[in-house]
PADO-275041 format. One line per 2 residues: number of its first residue (from 1); their letters; for each residue x, y, z of C-alpha. Coordinates in nm, 4 decimals, padded with zeros to 6 digits, always signed. Example, Ala and Ser with C-alpha at 12.3 -4.5 7.8 and 13.67 -1.06 7.14 Angstrom:
<nodes>
1 = AS = +01.2300/-00.4500/+00.7800; +01.3670/-00.1060/+00.7140
</nodes>
This chain:
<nodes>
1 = XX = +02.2772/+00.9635/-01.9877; +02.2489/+01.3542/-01.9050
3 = XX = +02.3709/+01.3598/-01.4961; +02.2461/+01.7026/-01.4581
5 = XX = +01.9191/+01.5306/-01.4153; +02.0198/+01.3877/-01.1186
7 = XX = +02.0954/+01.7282/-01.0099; +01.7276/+01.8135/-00.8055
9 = XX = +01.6528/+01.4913/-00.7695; +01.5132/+01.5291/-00.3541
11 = XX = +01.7476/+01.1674/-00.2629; +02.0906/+01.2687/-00.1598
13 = XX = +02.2251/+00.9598/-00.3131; +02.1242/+01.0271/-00.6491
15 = XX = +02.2074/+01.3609/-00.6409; +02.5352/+01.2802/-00.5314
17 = XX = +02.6311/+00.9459/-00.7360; +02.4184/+01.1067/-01.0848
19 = XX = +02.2829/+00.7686/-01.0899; +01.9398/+00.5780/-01.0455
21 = XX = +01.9081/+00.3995/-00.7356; +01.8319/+00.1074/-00.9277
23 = XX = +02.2313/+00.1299/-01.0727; +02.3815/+00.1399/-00.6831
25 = XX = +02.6524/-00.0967/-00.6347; +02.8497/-00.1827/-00.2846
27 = XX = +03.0690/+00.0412/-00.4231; +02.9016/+00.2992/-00.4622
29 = XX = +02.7695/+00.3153/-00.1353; +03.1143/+00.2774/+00.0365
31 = XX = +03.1855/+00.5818/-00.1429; +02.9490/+00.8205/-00.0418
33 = XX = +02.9485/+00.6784/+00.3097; +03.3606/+00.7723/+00.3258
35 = XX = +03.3347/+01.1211/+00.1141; +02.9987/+01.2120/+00.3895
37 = XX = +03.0915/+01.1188/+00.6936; +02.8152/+00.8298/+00.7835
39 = XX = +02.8530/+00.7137/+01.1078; +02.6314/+00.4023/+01.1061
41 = XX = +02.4156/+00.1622/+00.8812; +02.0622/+00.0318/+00.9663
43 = XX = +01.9453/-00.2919/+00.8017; +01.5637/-00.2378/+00.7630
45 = XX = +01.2839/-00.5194/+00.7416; +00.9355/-00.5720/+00.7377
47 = XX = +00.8180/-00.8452/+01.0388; +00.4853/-01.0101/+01.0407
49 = XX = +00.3391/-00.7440/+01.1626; +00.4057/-00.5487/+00.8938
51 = XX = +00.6312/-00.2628/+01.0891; +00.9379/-00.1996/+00.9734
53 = XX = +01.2720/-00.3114/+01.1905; +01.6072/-00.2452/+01.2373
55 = XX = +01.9194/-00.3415/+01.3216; +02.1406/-00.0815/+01.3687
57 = XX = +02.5729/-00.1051/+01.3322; +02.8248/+00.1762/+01.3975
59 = XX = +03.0840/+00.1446/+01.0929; +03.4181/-00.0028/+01.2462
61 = XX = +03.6448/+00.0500/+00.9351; +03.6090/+00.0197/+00.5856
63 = XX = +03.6869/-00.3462/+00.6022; +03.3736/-00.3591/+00.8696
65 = XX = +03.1353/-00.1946/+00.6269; +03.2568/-00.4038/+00.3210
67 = XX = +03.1723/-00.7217/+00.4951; +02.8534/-00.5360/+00.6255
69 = XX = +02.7553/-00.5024/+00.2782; +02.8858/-00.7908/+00.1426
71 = XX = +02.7460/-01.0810/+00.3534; +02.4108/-00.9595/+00.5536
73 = XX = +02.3061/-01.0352/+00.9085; +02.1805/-01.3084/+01.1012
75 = XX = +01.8251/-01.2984/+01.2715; +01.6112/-01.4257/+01.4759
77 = XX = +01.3040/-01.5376/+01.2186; +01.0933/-01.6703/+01.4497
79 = XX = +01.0405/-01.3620/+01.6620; +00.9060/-01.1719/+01.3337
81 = XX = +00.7514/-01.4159/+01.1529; +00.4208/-01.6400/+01.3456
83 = XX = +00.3844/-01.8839/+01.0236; +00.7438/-01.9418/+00.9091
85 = XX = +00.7751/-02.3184/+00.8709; +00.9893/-02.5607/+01.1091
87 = XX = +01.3484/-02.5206/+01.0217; +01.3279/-02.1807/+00.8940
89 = XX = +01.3581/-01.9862/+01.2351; +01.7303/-01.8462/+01.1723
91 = XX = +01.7274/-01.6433/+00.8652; +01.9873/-01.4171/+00.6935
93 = XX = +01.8601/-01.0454/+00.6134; +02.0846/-00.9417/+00.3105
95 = XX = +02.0922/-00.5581/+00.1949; +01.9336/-00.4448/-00.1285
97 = XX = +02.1551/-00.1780/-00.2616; +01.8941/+00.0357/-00.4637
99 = XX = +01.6910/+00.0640/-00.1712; +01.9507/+00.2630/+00.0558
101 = XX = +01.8650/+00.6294/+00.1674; +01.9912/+00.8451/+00.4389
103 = XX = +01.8346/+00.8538/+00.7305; +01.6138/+01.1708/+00.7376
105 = XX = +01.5667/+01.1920/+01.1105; +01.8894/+01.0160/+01.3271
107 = XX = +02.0760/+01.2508/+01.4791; +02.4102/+01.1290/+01.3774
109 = XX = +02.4753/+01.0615/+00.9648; +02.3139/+00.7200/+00.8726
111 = XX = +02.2050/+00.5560/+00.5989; +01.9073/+00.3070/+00.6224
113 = XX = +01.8889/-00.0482/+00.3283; +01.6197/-00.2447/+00.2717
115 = XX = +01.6905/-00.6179/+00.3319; +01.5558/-00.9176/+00.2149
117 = XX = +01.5153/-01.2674/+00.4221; +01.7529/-01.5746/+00.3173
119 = XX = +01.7157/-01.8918/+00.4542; +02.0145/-02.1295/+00.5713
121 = XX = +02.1422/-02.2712/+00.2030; +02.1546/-01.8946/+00.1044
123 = XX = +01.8307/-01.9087/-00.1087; +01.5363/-01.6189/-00.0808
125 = XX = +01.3020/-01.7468/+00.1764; +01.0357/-01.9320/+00.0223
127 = XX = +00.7908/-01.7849/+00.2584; +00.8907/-01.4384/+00.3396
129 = XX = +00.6412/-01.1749/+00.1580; +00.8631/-00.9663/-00.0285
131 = XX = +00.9921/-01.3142/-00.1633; +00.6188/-01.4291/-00.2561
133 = XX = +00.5318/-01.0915/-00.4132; +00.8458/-01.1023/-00.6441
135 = XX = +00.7309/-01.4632/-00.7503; +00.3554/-01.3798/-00.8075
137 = XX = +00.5221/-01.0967/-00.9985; +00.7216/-01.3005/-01.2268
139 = XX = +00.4767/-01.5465/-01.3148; +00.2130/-01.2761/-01.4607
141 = XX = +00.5111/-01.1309/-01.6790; +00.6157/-01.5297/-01.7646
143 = XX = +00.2440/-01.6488/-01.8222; +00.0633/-01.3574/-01.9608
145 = XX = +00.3923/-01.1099/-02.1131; +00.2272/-00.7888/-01.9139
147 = XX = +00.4134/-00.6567/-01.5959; +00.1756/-00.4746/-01.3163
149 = XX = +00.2642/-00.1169/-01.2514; +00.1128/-00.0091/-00.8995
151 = XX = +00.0755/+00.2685/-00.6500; -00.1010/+00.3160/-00.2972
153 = XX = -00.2945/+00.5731/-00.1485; -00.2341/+00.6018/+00.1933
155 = XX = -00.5239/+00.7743/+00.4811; -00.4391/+00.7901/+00.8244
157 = XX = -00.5819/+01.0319/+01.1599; -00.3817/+01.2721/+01.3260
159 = XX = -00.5097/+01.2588/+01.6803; -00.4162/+01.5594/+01.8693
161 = XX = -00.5340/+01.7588/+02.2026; -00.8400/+01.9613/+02.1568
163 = XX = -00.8171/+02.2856/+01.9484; -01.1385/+02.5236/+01.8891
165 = XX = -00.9537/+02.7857/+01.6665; -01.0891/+02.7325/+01.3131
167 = XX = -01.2743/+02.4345/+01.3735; -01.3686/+02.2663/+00.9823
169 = XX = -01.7223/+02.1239/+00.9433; -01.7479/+01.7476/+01.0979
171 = XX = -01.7072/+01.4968/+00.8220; -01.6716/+01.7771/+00.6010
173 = XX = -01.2712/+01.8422/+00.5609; -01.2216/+01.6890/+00.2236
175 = XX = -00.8900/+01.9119/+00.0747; -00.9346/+02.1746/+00.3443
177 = XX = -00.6333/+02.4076/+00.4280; -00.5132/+02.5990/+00.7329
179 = XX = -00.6212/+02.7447/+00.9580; -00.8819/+02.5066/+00.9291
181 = XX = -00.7003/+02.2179/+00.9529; -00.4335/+02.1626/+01.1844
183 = XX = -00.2111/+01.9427/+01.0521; -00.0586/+02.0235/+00.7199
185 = XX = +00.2799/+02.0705/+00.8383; +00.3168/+01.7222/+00.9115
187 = XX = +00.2235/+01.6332/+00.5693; +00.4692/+01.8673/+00.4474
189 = XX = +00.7199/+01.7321/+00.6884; +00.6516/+01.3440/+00.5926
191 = XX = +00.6479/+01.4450/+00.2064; +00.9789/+01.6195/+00.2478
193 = XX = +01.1832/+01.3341/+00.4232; +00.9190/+01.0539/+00.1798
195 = XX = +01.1141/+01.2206/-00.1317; +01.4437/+01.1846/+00.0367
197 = XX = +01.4213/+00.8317/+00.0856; +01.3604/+00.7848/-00.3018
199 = XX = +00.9867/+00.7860/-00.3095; +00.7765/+00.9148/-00.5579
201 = XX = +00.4844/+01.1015/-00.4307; +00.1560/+01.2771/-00.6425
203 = XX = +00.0193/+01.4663/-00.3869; -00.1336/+01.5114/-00.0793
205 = XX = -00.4195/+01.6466/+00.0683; -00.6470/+01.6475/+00.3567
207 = XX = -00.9435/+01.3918/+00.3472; -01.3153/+01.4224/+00.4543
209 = XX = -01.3094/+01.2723/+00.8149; -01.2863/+01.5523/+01.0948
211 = XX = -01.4269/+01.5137/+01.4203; -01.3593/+01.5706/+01.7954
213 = XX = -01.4631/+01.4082/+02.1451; -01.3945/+01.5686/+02.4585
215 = XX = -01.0106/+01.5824/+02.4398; -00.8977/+01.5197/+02.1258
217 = XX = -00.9276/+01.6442/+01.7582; -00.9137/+01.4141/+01.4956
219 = XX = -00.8173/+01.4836/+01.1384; -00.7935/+01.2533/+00.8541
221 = XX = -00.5531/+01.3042/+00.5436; -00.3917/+01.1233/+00.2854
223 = XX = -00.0948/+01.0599/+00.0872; -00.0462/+00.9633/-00.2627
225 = XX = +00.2185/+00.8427/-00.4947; +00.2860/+00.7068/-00.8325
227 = XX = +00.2818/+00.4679/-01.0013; +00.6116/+00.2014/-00.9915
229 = XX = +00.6748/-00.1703/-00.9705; +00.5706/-00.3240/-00.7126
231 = XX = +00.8909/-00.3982/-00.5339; +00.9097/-00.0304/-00.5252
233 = XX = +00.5670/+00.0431/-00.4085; +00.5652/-00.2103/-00.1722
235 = XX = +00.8601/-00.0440/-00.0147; +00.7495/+00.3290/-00.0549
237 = XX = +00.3948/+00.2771/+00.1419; +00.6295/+00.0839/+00.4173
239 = XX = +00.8394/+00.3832/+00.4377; +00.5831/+00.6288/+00.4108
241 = XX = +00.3806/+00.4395/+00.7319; +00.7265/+00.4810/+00.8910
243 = XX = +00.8383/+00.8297/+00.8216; +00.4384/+00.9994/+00.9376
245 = XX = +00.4437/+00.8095/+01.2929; +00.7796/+00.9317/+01.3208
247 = XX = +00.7187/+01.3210/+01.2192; +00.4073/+01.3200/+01.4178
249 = XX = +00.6228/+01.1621/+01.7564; +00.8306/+01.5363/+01.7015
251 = XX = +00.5284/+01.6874/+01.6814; +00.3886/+01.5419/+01.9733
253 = XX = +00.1256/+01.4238/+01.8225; -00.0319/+01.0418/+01.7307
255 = XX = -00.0607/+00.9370/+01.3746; -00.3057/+00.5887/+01.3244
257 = XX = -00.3604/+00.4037/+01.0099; -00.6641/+00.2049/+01.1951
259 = XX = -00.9930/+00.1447/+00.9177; -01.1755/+00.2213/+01.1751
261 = XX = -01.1234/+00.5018/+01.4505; -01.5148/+00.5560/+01.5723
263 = XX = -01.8585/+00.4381/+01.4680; -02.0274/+00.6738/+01.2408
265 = XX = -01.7255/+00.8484/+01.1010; -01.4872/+00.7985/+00.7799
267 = XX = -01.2701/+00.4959/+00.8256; -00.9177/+00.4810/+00.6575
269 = XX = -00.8303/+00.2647/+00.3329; -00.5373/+00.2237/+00.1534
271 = XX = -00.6427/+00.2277/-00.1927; -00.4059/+00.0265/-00.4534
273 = XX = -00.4296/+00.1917/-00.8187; -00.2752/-00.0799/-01.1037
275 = XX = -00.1940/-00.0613/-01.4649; -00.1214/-00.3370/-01.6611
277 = XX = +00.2421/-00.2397/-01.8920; +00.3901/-00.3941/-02.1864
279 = XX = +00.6976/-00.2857/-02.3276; +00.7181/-00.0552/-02.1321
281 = XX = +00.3460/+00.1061/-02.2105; -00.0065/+00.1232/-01.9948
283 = XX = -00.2136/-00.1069/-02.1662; -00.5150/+00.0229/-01.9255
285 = XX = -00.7270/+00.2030/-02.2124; -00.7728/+00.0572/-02.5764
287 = XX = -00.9294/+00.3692/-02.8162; -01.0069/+00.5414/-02.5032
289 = XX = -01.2246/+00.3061/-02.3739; -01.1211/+00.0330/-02.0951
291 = XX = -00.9056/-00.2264/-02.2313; -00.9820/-00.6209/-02.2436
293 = XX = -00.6608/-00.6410/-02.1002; -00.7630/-00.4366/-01.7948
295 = XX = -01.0940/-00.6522/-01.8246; -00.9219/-00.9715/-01.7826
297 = XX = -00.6961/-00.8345/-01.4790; -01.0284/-00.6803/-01.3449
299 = XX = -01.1761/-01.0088/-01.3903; -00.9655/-01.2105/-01.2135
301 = XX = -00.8812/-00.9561/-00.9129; -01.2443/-00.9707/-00.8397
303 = XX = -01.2914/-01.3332/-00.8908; -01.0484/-01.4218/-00.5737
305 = XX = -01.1216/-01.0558/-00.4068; -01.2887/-01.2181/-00.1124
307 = XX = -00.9570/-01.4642/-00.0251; -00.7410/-01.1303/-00.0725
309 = XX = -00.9582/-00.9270/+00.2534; -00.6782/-01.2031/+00.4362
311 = XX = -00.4044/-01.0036/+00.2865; -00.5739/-00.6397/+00.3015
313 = XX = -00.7973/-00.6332/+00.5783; -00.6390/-00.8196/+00.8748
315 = XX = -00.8349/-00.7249/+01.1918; -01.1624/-00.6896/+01.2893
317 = XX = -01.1924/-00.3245/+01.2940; -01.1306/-00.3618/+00.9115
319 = XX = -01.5053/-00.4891/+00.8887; -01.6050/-00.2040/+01.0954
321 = XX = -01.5149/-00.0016/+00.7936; -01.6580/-00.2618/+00.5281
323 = XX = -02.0337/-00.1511/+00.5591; -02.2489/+00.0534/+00.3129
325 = XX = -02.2679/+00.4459/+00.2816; -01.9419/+00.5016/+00.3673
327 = XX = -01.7434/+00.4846/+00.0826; -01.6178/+00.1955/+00.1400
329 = XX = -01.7088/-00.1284/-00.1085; -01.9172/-00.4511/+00.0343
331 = XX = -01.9454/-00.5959/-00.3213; -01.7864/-00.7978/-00.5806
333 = XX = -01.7955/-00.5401/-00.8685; -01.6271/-00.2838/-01.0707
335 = XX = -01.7413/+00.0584/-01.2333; -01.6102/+00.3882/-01.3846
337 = XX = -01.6436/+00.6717/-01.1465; -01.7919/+00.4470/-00.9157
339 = XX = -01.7061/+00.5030/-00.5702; -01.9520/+00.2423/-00.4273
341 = XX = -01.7234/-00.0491/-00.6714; -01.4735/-00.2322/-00.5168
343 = XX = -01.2932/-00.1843/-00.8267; -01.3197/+00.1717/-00.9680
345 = XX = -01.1643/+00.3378/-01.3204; -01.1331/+00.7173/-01.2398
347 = XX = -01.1337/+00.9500/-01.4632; -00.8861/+00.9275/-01.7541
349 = XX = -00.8039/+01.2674/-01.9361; -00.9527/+01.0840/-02.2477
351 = XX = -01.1811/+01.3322/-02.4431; -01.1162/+01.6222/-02.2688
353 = XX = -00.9322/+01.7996/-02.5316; -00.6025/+02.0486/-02.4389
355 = XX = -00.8085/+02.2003/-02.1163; -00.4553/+02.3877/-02.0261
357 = XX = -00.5170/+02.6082/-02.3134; -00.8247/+02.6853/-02.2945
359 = XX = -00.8108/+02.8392/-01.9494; -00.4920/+02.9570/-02.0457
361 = XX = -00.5222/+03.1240/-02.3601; -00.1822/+03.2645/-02.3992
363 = XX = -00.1200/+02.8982/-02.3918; -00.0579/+02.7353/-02.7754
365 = XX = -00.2430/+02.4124/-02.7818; -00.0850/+02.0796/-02.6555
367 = XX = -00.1745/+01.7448/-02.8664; +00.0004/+01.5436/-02.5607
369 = XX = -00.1824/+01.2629/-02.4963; -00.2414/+01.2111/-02.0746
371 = XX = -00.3738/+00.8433/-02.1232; -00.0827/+00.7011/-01.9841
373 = XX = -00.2189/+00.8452/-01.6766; -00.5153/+00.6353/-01.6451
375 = XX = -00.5881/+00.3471/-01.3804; -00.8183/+00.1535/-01.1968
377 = XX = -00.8164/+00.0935/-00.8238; -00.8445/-00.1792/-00.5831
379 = XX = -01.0488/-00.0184/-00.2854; -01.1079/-00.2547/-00.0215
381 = XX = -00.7680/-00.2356/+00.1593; -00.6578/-00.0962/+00.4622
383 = XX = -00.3810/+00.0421/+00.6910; -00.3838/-00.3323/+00.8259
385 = XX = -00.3037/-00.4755/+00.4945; +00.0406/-00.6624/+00.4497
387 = XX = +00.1512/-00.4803/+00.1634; +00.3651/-00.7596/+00.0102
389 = XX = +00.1261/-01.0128/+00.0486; -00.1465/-00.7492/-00.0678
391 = XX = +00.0408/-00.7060/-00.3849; +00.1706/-01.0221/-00.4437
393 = XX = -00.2468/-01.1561/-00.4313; -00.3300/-00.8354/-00.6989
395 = XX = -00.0505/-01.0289/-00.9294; -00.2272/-01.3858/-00.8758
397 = XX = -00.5291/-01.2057/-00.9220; -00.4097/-01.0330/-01.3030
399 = XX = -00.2312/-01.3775/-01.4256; -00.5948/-01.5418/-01.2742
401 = XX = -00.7847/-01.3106/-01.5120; -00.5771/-01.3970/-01.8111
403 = XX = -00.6069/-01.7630/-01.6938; -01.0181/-01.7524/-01.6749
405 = XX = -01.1534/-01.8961/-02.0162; -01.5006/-01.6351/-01.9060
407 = XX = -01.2724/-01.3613/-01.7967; -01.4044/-01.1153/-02.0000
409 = XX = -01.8129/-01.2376/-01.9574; -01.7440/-01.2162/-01.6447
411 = XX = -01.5894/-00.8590/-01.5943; -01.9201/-00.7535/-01.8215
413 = XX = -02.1281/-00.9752/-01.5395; -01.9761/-00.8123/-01.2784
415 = XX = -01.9580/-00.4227/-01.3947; -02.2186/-00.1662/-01.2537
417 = XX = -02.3012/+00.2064/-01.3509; -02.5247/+00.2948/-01.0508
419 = XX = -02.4772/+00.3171/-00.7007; -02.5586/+00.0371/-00.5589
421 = XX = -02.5951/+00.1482/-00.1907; -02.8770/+00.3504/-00.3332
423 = XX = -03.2147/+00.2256/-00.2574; -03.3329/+00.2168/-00.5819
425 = XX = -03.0666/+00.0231/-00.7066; -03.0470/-00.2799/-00.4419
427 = XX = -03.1700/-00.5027/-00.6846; -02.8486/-00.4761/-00.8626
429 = XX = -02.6265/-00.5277/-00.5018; -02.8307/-00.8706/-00.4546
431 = XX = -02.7146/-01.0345/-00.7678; -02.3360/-00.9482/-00.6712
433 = XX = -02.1156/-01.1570/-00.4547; -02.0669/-00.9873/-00.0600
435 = XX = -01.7111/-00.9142/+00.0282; -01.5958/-01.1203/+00.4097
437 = XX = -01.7669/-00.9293/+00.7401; -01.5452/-01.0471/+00.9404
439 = XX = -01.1626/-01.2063/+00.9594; -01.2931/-01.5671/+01.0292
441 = XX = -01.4893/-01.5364/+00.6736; -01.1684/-01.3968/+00.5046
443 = XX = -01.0027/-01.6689/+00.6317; -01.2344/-01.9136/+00.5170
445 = XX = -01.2553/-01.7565/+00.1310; -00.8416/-01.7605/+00.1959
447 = XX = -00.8471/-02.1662/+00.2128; -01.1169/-02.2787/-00.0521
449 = XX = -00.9793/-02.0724/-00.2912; -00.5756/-02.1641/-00.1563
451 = XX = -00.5500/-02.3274/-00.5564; -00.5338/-02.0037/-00.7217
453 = XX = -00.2349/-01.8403/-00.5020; -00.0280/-02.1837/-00.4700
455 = XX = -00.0135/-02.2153/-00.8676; +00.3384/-02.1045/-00.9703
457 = XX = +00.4266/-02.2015/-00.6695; +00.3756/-01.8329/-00.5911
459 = XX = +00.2549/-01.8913/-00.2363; +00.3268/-02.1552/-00.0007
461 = XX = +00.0697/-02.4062/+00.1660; +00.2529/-02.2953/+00.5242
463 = XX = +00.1944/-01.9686/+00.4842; -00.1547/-01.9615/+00.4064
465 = XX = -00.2697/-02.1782/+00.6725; -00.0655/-01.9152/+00.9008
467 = XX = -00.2893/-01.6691/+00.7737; -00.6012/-01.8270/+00.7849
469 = XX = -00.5418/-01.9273/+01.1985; -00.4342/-01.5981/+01.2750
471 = XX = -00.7171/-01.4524/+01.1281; -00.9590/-01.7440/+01.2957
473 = XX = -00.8128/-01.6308/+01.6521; -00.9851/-01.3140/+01.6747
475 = XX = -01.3027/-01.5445/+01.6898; -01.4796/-01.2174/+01.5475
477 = XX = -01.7277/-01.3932/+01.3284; -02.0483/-01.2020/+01.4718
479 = XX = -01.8557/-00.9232/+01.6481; -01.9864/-00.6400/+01.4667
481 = XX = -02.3278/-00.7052/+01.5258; -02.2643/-00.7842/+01.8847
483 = XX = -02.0945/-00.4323/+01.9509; -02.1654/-00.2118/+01.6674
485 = XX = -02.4344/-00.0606/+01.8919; -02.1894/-00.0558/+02.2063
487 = XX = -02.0107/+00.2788/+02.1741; -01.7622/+00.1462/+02.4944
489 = XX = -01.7011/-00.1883/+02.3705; -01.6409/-00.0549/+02.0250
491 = XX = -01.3694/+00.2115/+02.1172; -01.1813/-00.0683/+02.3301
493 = XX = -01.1336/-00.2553/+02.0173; -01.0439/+00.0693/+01.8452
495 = XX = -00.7764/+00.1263/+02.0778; -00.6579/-00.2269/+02.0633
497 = XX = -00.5526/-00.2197/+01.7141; -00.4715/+00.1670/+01.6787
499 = XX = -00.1318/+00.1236/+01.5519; -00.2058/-00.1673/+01.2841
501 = X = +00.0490/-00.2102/+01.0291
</nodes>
């Protein structure tokens, strides 16, 4: 392996070690922490609700560090987790080497690793969600031989003091630049440190919500990356969630990943695109037309989409964003180019010849085929969304699709090529199934369709019903009727769950 192609690589660790992160030993950490000076080590976790932790150690000795390294951390499991079952509340959190990076904003040299939650015998906690999305992963690769490649799509506001200079159109921002938009420096800022953490990021932009009240501006933007596994994904969009609320704290400023900041205005997803690999190839197209393999995973995703609202859409203001005309979906279907699907294909560089050189016609003409680019994308989540859990249901959902004997009949019952919030085309809305209005109905899809994510014994039976009766206590079964009209009542519960996730 060439290790000058570690050399711009944005991670100081690879840069440094010319290796992948996914070759990092204990070794090689101890290393670069003696030859750079690192003064500490944070042991980073994601809690129930879904923030990331940390447990922070000033390095003793090299002795300290090895053991550090080499044997974890005890915790206190049952102040992060709500559902963990009895028995399990002291847990082990045990470093994962490829996930180390340093520390892009602590003000003395640090690196920051990724742990995972043990229980008492030293086994992976049955329960924990990283745990559960690692087992729903391996039992689509055992059961069907395809692997899930994934990446997110994160939107959030940036919610700053009033400013009338340049003001862009309301709801009308979608990839606007300064001056007209105010806040492109801390996307620049977040993308920076993002990249030195080891994620890999697309692009970035700013998104169609814009709008101000008497105090405060607020402009909505989005970040997206691409496509990994989904242990790295998983951990990427955790990060990422991270890094913004801490750039925007320097810049004085507050970052939300809320679906819903106002009625009337663009709410905030967090889109999840997939591809289906095998040997090491996207199997999404098939002669430039959508697979049967992507059929079957499309099948079965949608089949048990309602039960997964309980993994991506885990408050009530997520059904505040769930509602027609907003570009947001409310029905069981899929499309291509179809924004108003829950599942959409976008557009795949299939058929569009070498368009480089024909703009450019200095240019010779490329045969490189892009299809490895294509996807299709899971719409419905939101910055709420447990992002293991999330993942780990899109993996019971592909194996599901394999495991349908109508999987296919059932993606061609369930595919539409019109908008179906149009008028004209509501006949073809009532013959689909609804997505859950509210987190008592996601809760109740959750349980009666339980079967489907306890097969494999991917999920557990404890965790579930944890779900399910957190999501019951918000009692918020006919709450957006009851306020949607209430412009007071609706921004208290706005401001209750403004830092979700």
């Amino acid at each position: 392996m060439d290790e000058n192609q570690f050399l711009l690589n944005p991670n100081p660790l690879v840069r440094y070690l010319r290796k992948p992160p996914s070759r990092f030993t204990k070794a090689d950490i101890m290393q670069y922490v003696e030859d750079n000076h690192i003064e500490m080590i944070n042991f980073r976790y994601v809690a129930g609700d879904g923030r990331l932790k940390v447990l922070n150690f000033v390095i003793q000795s090299r002795t300290h560090l090895d053991s550090l390294l080499s044997s974890g951390e005890r915790v206190d499991g049952s102040s992060l987790f709500s559902f963990l079952e009895a028995g399990s509340s002291d847990l082990y959190v045990v470093p994962n080497f490829k996930t180390v990076f340093l520390n892009p904003f602590s003000t003395v040299p640090a690196l920051d690793i990724f742990c995972s939650y043990y229980d008492k015998d030293g086994n992976p906690l049955a329960s924990a969600p990283e745990n559960i999305m690692r087992r729903a992963h391996q039992a689509l690769v055992e059961k069907t031989g395809y692997s899930l490649e994934v990446m997110g799509e994160i939107e959030y506001y940036v919610i700053s003091p009033k400013n009338d200079l340049y003001r862009a159109n309301d709801q009308r921002a979608y990839h606007e630049s300064t001056p007209f938009v105010k806040w492109e420096q801390i996307r620049i800022d977040a993308m920076r440190a993002m990249a030195q953490t080891g994620a890999m990021i697309k692009y970035a932009h700013s998104e169609v919500g814009n709008f101000s009240d008497d105090a405060f501006d607020y402009e909505q933007n989005e970040i997206e990356f691409l496509p990994s596994t989904v242990e790295d994904a998983a951990d990427q969009l955790i990060i990422a969630k991270w890094i913004l609320r801490q750039v925007a704290h320097k810049h004085g400023v507050t970052i939300s990943f809320a679906p819903k900041i106002t009625a009337g205005k663009a709410g905030s997803g967090l889109h999840i695109h997939m591809r289906p690999m095998k040997n090491g190839k996207n199997q999404t197209l098939e002669d430039g037309r959508i697979s049967d393999v992507s059929r079957r995973v499309i099948a079965g995703i949608l089949d048990i989409a309602p039960a997964l609202s309980a993994f991506g859409n885990t408050i009530p203001t997520s059904y505040f964003r769930l509602v027609p005309h907003q570009e947001a979906p409310t029905n069981v279907c899929w499309g291509e180019r179809n924004r108003s699907a829950l599942i959409r294909v976008p557009l795949g560089w299939i058929g569009t010849g070498d368009m480089v050189s024909k703009e450019n016609p200095l240019e010779m003409e490329s045969k490189t085929d892009f299809s490895d680019k294509s996807t299709f994308e899971f719409r419905c989540p939101d910055g709420s969304a447990d992002l293991y859990l999330l993942i780990a249901g899109l993996c019971v959902g592909a194996r599901h699709g394999f495991e349908m004997h109508d999987g296919l009949e059932f993606a061609q019952k369930t595919f539409v090529d019109v908008n179906i919030f149009d008028d004209k085309h509501k006949h073809h809305a009532d013959k689909l199934r609804q997505l859950p209005y509210s987190c008592k109905k996601a809760a109740e899809y959750l349980r009666q369709q339980a079967d489907v994510f306890l097969e494999h014994n991917v999920f557990t039976q404890g965790l579930i019903e944890g779900i399910a009766k957190g999501l019951e206590s918000y009692n918020d079964e006919h709450l957006r009727e009851k306020i949607s009209c209430n412009k007071e009542e609706t921004m208290k519960l706005v401001r209750r769950f403004m830092h979700c996730g």
